[in-house]
PDB file of the backbone (N, CA, C, O) and the ligand in Angstrom, with CONECT records:
HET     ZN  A 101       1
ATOM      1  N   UNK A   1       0.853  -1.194   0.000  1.00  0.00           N
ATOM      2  CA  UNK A   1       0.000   0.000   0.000  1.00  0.00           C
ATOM      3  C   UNK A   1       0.888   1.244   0.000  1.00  0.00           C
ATOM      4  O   UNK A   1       1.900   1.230   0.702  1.00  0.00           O
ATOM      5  N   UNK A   2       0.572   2.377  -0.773  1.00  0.00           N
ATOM      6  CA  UNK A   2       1.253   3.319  -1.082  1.00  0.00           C
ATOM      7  C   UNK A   2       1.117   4.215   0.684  1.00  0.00           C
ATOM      8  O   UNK A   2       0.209   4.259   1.513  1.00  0.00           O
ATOM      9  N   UNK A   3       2.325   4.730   0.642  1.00  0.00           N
ATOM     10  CA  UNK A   3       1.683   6.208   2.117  1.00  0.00           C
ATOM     11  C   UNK A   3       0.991   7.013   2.049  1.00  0.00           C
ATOM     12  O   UNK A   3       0.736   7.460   3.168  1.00  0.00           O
ATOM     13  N   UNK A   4       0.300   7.682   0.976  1.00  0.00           N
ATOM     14  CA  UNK A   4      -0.635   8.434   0.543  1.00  0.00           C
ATOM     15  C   UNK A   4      -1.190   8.186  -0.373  1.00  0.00           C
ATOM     16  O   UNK A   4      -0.701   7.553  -1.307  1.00  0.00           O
ATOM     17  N   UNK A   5      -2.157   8.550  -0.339  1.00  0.00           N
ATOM     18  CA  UNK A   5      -3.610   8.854  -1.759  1.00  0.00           C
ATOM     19  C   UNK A   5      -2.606   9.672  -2.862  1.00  0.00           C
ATOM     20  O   UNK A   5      -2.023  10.735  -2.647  1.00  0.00           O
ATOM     21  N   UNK A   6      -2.574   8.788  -4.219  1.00  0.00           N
ATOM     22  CA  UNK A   6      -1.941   9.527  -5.030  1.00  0.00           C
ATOM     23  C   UNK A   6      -3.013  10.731  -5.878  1.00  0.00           C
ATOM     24  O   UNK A   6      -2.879  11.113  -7.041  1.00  0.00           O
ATOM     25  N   UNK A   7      -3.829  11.058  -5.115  1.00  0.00           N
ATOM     26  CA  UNK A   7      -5.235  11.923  -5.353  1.00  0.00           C
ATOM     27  C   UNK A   7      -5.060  13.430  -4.208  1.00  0.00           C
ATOM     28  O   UNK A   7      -4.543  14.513  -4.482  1.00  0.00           O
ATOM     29  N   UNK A   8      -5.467  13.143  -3.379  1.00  0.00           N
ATOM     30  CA  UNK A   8      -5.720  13.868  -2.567  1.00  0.00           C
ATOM     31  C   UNK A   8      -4.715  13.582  -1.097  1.00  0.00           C
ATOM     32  O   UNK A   8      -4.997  14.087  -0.011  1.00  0.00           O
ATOM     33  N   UNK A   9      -3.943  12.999  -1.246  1.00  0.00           N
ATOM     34  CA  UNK A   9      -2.868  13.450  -0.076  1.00  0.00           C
ATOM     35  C   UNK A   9      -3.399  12.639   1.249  1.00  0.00           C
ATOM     36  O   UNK A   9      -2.925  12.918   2.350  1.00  0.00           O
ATOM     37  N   UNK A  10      -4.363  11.662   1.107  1.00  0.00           N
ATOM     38  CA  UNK A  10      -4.205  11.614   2.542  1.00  0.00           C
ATOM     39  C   UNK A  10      -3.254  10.092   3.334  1.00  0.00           C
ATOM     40  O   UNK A  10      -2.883   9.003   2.897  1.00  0.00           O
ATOM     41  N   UNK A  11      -3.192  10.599   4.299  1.00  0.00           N
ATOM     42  CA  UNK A  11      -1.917  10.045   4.928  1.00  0.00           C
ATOM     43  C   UNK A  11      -2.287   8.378   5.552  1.00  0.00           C
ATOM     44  O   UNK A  11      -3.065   8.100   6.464  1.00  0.00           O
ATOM     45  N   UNK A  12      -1.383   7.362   4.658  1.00  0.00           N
ATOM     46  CA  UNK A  12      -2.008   5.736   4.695  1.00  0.00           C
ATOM     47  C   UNK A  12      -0.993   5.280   5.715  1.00  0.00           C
ATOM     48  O   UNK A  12      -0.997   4.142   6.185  1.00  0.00           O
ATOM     49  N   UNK A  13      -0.324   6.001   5.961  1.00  0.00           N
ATOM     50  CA  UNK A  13       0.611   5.464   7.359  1.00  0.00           C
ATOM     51  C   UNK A  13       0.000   5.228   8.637  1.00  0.00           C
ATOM     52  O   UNK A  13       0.854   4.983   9.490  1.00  0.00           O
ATOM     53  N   UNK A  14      -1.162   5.217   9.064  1.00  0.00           N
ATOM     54  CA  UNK A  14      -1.643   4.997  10.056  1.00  0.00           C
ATOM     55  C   UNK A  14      -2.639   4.201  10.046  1.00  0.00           C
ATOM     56  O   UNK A  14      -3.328   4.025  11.051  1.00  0.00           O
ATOM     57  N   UNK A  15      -2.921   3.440   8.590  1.00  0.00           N
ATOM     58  CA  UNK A  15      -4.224   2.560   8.181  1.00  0.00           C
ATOM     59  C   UNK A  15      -3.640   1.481   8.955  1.00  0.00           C
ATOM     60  O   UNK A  15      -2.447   1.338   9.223  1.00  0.00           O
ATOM     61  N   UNK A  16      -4.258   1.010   9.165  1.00  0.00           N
ATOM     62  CA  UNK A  16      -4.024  -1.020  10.100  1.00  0.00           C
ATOM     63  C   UNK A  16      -5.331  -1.314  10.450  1.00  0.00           C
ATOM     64  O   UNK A  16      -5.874  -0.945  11.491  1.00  0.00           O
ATOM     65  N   UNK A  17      -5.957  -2.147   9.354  1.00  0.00           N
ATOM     66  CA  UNK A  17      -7.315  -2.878   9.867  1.00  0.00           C
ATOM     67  C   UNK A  17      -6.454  -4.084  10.518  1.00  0.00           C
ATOM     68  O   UNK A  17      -7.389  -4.854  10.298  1.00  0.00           O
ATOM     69  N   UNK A  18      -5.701  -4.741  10.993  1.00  0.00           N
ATOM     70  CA  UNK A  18      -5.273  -5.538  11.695  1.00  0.00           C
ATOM     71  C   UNK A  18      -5.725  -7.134  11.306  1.00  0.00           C
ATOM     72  O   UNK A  18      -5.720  -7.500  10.130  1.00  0.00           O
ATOM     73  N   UNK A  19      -6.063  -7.921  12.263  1.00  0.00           N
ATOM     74  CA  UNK A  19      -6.916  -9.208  11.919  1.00  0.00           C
ATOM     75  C   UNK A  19      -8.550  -9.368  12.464  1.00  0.00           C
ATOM     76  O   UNK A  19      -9.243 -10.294  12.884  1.00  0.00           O
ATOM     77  N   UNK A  20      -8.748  -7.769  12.177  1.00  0.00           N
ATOM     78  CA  UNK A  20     -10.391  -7.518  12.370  1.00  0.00           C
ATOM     79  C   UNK A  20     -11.229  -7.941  11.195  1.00  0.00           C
ATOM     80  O   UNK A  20     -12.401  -8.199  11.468  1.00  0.00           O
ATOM     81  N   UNK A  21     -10.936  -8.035  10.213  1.00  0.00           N
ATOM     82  CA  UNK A  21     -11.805  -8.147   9.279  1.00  0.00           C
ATOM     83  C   UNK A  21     -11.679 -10.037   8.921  1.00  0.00           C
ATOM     84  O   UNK A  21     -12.654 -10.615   8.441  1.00  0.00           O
ATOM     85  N   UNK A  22     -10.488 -10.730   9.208  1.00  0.00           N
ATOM     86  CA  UNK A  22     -10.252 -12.305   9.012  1.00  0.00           C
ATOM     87  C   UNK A  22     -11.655 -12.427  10.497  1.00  0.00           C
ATOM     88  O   UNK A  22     -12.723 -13.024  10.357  1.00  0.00           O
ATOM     89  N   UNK A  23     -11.240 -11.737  11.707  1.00  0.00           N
ATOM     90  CA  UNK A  23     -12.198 -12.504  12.436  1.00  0.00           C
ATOM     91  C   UNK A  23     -13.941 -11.958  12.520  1.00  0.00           C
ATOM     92  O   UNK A  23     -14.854 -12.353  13.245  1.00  0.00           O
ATOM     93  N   UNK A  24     -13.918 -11.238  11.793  1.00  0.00           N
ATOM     94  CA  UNK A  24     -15.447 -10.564  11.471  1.00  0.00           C
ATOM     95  C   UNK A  24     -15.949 -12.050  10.597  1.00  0.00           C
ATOM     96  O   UNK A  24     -16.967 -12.715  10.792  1.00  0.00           O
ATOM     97  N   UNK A  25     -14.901 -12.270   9.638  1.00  0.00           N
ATOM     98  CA  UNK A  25     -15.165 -13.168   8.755  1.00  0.00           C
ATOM     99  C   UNK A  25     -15.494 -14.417   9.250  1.00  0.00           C
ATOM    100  O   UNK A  25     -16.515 -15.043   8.967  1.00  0.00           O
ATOM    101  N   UNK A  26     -14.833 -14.678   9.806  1.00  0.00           N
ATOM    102  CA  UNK A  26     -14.960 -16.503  10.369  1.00  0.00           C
ATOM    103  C   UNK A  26     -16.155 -16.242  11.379  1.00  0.00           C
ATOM    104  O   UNK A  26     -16.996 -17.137  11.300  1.00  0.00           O
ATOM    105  N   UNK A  27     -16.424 -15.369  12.202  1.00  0.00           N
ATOM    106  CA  UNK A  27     -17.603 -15.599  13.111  1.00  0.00           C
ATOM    107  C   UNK A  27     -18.830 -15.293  12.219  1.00  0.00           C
ATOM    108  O   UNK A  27     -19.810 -15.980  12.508  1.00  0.00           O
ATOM    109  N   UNK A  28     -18.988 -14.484  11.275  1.00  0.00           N
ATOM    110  CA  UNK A  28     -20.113 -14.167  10.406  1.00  0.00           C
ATOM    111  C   UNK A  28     -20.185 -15.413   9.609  1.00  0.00           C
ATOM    112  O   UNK A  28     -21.144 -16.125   9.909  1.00  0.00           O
ATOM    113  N   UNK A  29     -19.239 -15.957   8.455  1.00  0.00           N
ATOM    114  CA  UNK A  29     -19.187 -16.826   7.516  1.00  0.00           C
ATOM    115  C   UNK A  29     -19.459 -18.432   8.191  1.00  0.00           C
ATOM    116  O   UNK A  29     -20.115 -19.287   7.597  1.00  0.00           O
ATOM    117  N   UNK A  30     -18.835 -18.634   9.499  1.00  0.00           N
ATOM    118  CA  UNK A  30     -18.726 -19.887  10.243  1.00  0.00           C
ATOM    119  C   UNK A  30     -20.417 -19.801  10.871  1.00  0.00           C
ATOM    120  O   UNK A  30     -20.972 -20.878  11.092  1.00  0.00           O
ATOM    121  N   UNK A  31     -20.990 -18.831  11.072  1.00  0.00           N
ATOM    122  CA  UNK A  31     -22.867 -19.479  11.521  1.00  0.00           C
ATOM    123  C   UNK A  31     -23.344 -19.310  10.593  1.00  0.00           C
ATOM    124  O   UNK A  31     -24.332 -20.046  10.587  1.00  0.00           O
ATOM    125  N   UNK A  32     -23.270 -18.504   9.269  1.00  0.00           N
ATOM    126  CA  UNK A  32     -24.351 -18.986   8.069  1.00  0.00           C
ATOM    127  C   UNK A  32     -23.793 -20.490   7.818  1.00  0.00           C
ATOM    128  O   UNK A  32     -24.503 -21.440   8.147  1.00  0.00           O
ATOM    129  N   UNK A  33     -22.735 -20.664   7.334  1.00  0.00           N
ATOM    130  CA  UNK A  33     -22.452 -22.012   6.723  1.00  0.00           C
ATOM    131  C   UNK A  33     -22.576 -22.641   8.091  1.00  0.00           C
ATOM    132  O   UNK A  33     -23.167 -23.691   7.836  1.00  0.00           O
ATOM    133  N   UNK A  34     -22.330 -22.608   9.600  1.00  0.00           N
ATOM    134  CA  UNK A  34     -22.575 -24.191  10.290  1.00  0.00           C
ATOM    135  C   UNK A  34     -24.129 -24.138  10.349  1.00  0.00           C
ATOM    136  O   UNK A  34     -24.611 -25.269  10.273  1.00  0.00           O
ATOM    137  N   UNK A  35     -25.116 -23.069  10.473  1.00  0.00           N
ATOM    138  CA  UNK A  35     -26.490 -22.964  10.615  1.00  0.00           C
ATOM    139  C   UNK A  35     -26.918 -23.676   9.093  1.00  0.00           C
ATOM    140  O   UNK A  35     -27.601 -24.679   9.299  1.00  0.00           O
ATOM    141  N   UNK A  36     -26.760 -23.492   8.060  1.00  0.00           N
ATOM    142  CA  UNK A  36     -26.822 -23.866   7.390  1.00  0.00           C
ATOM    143  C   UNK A  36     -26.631 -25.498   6.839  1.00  0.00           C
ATOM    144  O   UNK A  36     -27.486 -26.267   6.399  1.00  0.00           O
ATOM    145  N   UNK A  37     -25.392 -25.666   7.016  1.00  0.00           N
ATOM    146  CA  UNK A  37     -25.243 -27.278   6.809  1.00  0.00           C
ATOM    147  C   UNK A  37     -25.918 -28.524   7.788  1.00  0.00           C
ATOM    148  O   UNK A  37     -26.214 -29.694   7.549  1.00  0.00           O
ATOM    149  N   UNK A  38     -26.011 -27.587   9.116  1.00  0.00           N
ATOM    150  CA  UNK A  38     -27.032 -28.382  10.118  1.00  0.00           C
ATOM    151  C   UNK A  38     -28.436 -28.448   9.742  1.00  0.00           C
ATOM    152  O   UNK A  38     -29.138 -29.426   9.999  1.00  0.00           O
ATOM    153  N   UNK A  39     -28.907 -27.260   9.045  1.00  0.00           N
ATOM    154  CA  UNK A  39     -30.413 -27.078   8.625  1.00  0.00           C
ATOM    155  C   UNK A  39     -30.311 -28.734   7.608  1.00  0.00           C
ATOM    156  O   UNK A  39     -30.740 -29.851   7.894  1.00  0.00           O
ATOM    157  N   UNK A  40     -29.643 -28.294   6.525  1.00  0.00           N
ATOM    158  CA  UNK A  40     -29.162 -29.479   5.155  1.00  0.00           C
ATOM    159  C   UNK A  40     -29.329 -30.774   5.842  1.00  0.00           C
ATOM    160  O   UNK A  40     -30.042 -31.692   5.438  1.00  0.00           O
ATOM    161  N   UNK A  41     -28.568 -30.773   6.982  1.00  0.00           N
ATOM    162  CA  UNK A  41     -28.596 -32.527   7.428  1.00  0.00           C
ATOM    163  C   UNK A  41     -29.542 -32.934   8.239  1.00  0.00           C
ATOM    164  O   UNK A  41     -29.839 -34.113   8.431  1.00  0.00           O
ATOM    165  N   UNK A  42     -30.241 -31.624   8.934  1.00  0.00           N
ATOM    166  CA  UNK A  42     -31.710 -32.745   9.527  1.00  0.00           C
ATOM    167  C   UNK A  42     -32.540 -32.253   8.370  1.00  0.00           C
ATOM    168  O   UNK A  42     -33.688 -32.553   8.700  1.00  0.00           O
ATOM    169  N   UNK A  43     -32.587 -31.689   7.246  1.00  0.00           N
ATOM    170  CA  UNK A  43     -33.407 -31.442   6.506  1.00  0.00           C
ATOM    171  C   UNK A  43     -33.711 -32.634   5.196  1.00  0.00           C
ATOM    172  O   UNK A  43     -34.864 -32.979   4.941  1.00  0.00           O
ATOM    173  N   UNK A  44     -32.624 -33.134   4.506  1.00  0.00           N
ATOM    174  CA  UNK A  44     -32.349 -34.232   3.554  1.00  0.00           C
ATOM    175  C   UNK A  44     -31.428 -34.724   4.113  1.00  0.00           C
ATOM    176  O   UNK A  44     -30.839 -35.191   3.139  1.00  0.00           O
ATOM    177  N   UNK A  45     -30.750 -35.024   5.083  1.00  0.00           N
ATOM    178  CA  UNK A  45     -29.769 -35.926   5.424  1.00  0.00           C
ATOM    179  C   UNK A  45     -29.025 -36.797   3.894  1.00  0.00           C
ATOM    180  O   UNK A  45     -28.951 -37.950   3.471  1.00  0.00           O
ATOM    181  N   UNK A  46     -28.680 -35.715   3.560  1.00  0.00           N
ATOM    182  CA  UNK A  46     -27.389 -36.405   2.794  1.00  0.00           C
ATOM    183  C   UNK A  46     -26.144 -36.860   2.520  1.00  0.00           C
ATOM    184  O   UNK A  46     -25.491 -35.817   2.473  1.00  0.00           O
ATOM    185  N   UNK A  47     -25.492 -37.650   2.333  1.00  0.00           N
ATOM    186  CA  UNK A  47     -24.208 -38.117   2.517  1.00  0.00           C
ATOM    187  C   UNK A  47     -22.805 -37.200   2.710  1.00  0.00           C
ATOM    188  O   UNK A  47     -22.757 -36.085   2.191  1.00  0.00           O
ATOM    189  N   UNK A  48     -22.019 -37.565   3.244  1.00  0.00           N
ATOM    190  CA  UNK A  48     -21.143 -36.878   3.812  1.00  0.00           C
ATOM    191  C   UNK A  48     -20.317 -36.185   2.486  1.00  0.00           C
ATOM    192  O   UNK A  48     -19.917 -35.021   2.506  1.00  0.00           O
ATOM    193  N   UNK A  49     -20.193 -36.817   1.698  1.00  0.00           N
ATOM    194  CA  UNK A  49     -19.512 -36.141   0.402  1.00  0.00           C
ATOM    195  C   UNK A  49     -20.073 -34.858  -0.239  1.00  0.00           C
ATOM    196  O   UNK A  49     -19.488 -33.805  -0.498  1.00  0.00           O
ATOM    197  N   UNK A  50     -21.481 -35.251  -0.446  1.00  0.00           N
ATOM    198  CA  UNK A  50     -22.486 -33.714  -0.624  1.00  0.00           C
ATOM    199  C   UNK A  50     -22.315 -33.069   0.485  1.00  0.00           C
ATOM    200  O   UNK A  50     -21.893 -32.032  -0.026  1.00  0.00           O
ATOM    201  N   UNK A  51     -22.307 -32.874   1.505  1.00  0.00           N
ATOM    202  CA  UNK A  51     -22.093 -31.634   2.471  1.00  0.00           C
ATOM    203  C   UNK A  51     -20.779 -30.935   2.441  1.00  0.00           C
ATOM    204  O   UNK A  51     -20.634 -29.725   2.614  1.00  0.00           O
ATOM    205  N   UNK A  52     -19.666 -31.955   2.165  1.00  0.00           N
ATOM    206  CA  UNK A  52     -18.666 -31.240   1.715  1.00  0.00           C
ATOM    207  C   UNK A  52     -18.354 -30.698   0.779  1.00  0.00           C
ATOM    208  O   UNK A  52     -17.467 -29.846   0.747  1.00  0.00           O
ATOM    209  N   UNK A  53     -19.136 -31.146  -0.354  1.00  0.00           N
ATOM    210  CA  UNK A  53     -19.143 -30.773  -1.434  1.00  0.00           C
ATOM    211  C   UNK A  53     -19.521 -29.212  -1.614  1.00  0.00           C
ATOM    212  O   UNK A  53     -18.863 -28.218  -1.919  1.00  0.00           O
ATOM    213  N   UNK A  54     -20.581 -29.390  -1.359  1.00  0.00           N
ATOM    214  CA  UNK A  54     -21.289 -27.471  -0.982  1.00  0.00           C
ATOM    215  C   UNK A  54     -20.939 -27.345  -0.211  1.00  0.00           C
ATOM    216  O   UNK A  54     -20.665 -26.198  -0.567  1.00  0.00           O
ATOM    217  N   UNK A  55     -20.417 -27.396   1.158  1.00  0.00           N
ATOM    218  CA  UNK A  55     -19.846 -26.260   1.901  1.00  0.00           C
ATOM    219  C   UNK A  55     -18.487 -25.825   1.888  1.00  0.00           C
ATOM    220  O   UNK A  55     -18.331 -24.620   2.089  1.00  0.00           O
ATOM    221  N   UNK A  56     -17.088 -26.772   1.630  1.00  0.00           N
ATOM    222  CA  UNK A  56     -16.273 -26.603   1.164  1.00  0.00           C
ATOM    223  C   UNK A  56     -15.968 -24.941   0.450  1.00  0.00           C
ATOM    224  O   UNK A  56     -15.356 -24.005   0.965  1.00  0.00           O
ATOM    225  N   UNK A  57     -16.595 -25.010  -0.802  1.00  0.00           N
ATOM    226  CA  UNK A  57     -16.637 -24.274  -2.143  1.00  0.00           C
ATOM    227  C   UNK A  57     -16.901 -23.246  -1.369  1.00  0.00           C
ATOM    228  O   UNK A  57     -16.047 -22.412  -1.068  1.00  0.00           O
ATOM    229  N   UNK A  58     -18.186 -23.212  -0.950  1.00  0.00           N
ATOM    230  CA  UNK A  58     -19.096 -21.906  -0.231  1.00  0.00           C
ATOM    231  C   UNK A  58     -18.436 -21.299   0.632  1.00  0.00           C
ATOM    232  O   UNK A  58     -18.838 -20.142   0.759  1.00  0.00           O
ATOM    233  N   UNK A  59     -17.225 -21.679   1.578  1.00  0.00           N
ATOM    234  CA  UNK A  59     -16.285 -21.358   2.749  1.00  0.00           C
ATOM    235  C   UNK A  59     -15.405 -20.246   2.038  1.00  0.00           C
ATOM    236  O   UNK A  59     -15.292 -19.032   2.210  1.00  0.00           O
ATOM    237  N   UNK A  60     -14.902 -21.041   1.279  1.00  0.00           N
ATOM    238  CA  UNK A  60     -13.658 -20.204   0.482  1.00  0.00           C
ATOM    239  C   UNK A  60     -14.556 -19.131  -0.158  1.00  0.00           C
ATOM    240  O   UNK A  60     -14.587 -18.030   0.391  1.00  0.00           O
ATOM    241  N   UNK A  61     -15.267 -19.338  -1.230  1.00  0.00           N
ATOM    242  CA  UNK A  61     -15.975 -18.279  -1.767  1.00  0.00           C
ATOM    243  C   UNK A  61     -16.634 -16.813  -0.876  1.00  0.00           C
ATOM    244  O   UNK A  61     -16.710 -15.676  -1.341  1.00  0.00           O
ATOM    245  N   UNK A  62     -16.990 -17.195   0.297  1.00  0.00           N
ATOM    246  CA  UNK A  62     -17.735 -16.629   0.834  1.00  0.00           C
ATOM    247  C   UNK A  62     -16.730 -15.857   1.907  1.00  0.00           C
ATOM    248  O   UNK A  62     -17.125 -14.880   2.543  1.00  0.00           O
ATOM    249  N   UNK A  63     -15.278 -16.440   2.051  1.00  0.00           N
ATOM    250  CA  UNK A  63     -14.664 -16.053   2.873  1.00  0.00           C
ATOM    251  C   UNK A  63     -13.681 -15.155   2.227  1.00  0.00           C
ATOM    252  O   UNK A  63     -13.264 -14.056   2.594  1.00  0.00           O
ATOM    253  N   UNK A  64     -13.347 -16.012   0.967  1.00  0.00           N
ATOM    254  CA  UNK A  64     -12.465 -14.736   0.035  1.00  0.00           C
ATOM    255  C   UNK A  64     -12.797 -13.434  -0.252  1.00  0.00           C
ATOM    256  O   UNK A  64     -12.246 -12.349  -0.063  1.00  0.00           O
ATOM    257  N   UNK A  65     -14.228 -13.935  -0.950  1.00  0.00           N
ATOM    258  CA  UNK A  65     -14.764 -12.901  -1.661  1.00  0.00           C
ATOM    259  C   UNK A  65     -15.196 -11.900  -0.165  1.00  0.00           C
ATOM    260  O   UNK A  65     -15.101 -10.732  -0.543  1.00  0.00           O
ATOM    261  N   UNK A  66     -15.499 -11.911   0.911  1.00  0.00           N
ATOM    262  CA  UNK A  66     -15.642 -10.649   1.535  1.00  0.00           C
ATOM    263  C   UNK A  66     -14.390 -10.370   2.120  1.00  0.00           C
ATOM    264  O   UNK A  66     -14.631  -9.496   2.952  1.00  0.00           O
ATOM    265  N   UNK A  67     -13.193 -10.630   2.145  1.00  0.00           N
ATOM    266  CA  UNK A  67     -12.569  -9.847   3.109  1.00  0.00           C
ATOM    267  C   UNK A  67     -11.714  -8.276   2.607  1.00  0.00           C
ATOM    268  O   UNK A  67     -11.303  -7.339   3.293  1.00  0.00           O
ATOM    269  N   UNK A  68     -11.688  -8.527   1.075  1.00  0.00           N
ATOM    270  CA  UNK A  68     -10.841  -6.935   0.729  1.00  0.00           C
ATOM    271  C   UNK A  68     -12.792  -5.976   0.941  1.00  0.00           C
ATOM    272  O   UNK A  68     -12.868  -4.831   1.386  1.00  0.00           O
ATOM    273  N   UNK A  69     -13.658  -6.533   0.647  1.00  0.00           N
ATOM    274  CA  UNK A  69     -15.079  -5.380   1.512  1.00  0.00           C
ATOM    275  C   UNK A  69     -14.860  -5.090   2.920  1.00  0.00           C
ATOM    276  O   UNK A  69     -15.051  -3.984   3.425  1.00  0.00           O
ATOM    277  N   UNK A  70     -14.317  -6.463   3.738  1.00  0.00           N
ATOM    278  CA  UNK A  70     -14.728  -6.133   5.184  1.00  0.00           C
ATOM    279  C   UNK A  70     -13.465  -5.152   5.277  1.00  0.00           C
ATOM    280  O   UNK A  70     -13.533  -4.116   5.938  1.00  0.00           O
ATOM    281  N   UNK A  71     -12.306  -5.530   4.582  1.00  0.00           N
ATOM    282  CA  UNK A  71     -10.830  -4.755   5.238  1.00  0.00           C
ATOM    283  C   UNK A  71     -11.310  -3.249   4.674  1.00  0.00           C
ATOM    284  O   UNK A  71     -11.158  -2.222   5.336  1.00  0.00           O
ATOM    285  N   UNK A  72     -11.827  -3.283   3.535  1.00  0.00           N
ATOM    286  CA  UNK A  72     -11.825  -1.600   3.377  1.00  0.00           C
ATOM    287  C   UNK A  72     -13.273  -0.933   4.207  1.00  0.00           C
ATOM    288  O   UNK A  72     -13.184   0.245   4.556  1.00  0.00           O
ATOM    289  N   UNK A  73     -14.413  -1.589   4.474  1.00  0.00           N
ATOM    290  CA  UNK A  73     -15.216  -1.431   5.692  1.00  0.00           C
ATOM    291  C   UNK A  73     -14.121  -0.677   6.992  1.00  0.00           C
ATOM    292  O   UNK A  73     -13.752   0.489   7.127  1.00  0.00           O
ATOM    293  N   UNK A  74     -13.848  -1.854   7.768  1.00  0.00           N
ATOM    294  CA  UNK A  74     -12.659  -1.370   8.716  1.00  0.00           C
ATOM    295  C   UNK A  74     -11.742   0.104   8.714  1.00  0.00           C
ATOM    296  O   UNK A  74     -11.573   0.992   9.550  1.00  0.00           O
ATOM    297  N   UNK A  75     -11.285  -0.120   7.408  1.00  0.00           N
ATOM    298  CA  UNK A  75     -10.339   1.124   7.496  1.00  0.00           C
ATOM    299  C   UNK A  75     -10.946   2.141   7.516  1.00  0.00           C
ATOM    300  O   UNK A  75     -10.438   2.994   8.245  1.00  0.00           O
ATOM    301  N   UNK A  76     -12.497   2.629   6.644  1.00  0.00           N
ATOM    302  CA  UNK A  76     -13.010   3.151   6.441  1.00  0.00           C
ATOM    303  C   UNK A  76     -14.037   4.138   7.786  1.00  0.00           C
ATOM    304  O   UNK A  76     -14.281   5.337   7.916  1.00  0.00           O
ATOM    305  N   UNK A  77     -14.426   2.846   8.626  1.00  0.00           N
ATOM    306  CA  UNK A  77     -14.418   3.359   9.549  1.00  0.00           C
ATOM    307  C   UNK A  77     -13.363   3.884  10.898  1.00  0.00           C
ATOM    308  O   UNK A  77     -13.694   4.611  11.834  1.00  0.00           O
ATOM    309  N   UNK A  78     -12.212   3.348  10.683  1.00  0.00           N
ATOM    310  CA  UNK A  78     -11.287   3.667  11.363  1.00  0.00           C
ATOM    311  C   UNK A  78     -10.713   5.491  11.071  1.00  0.00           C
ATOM    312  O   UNK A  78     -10.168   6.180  11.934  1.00  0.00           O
ATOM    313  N   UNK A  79     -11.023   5.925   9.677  1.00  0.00           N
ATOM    314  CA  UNK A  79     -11.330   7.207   9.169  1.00  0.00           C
ATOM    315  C   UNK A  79     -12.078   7.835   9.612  1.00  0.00           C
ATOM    316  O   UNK A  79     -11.727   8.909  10.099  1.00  0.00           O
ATOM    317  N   UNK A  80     -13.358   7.458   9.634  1.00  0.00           N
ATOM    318  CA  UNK A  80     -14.474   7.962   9.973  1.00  0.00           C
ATOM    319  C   UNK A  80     -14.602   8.507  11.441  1.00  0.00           C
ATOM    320  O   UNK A  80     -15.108   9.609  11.653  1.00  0.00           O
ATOM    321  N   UNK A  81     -14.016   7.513  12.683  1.00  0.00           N
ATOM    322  CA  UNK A  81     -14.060   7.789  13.738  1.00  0.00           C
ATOM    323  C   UNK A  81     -13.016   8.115  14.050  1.00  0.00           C
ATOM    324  O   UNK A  81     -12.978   8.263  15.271  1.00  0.00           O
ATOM    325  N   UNK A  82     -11.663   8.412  13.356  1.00  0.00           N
ATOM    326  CA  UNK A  82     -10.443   9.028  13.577  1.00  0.00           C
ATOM    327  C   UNK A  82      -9.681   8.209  14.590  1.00  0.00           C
ATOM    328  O   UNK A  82      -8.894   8.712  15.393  1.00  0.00           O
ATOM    329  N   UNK A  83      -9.998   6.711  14.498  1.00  0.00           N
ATOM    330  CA  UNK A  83      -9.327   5.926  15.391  1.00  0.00           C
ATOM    331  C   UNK A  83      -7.909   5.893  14.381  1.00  0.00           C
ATOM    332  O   UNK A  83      -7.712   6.095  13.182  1.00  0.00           O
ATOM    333  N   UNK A  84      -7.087   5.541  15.501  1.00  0.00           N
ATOM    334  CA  UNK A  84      -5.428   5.854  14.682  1.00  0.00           C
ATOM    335  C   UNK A  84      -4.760   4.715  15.267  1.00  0.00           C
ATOM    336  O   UNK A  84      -5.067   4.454  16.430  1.00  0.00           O
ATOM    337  N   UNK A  85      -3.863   3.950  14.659  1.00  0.00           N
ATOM    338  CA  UNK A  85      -3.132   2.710  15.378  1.00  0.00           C
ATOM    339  C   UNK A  85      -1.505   2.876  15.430  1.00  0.00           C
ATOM    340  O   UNK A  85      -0.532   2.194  15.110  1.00  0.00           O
ATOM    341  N   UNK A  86      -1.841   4.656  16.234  1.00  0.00           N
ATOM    342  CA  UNK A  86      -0.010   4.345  16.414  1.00  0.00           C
ATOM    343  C   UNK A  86      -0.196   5.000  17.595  1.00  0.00           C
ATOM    344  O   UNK A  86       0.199   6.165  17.621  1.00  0.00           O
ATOM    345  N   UNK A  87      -0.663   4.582  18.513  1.00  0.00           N
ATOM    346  CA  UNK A  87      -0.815   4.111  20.172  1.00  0.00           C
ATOM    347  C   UNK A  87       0.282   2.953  19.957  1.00  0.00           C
ATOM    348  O   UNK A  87       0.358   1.952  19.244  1.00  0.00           O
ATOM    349  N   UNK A  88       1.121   3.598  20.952  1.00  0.00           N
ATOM    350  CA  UNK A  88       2.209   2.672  21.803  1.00  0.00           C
ATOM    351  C   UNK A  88       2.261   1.414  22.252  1.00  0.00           C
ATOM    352  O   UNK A  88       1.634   1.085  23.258  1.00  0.00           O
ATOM    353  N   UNK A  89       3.045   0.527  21.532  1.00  0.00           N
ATOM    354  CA  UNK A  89       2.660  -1.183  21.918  1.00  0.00           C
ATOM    355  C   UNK A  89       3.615  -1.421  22.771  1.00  0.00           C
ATOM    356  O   UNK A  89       4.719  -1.270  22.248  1.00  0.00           O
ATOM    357  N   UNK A  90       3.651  -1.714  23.814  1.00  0.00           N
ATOM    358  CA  UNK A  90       4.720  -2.415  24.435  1.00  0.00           C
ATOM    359  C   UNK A  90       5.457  -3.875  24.593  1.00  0.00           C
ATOM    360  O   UNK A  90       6.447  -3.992  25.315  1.00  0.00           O
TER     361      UNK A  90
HETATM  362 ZN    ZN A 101      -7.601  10.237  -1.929  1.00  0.00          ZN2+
END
């Protein structure tokens, strides 16, 4: 990521969505798909290969495809509320 907006100047040195948006992901993505595949198996109880079959695919898809939304979500609000991540780590 560049240090600034090659637009308007503003300053990317202080962006850090961190591992907020991987764990937004797995707690959001992990109860549709386990609510889901539990619905599937008392619903048609189908063999173990079909459940992996669709949920597998659906994990990755569903987990890839949102996280550059959730990471720019994050940063976005981290803008918004002028939260800054260069507070002192010890
Ligand atoms: Zn800009």
């Amino acid at each position: 990521m560049p240090d600034a907006c090659d637009v308007c100047g503003q300053d990317y040195s202080k962006v850090d969505s961190g591992d907020g948006p991987a764990v937004f992901i797995i707690l959001i993505v992990g109860a549709i798909v386990a609510g889901l595949a539990v619905w599937t198996e008392f619903t048609y109880s189908p063999p173990y290969w079909v459940q992996l079959t669709i949920w597998i695919p659906t994990i990755l898809i569903l987990s890839v495809g949102l996280l550059r939304p959730a990471k720019a979500l994050l940063i976005a609000l981290q803008f918004k509320h002028k939260a800054s991540s260069d507070i002192k780590r010890y």
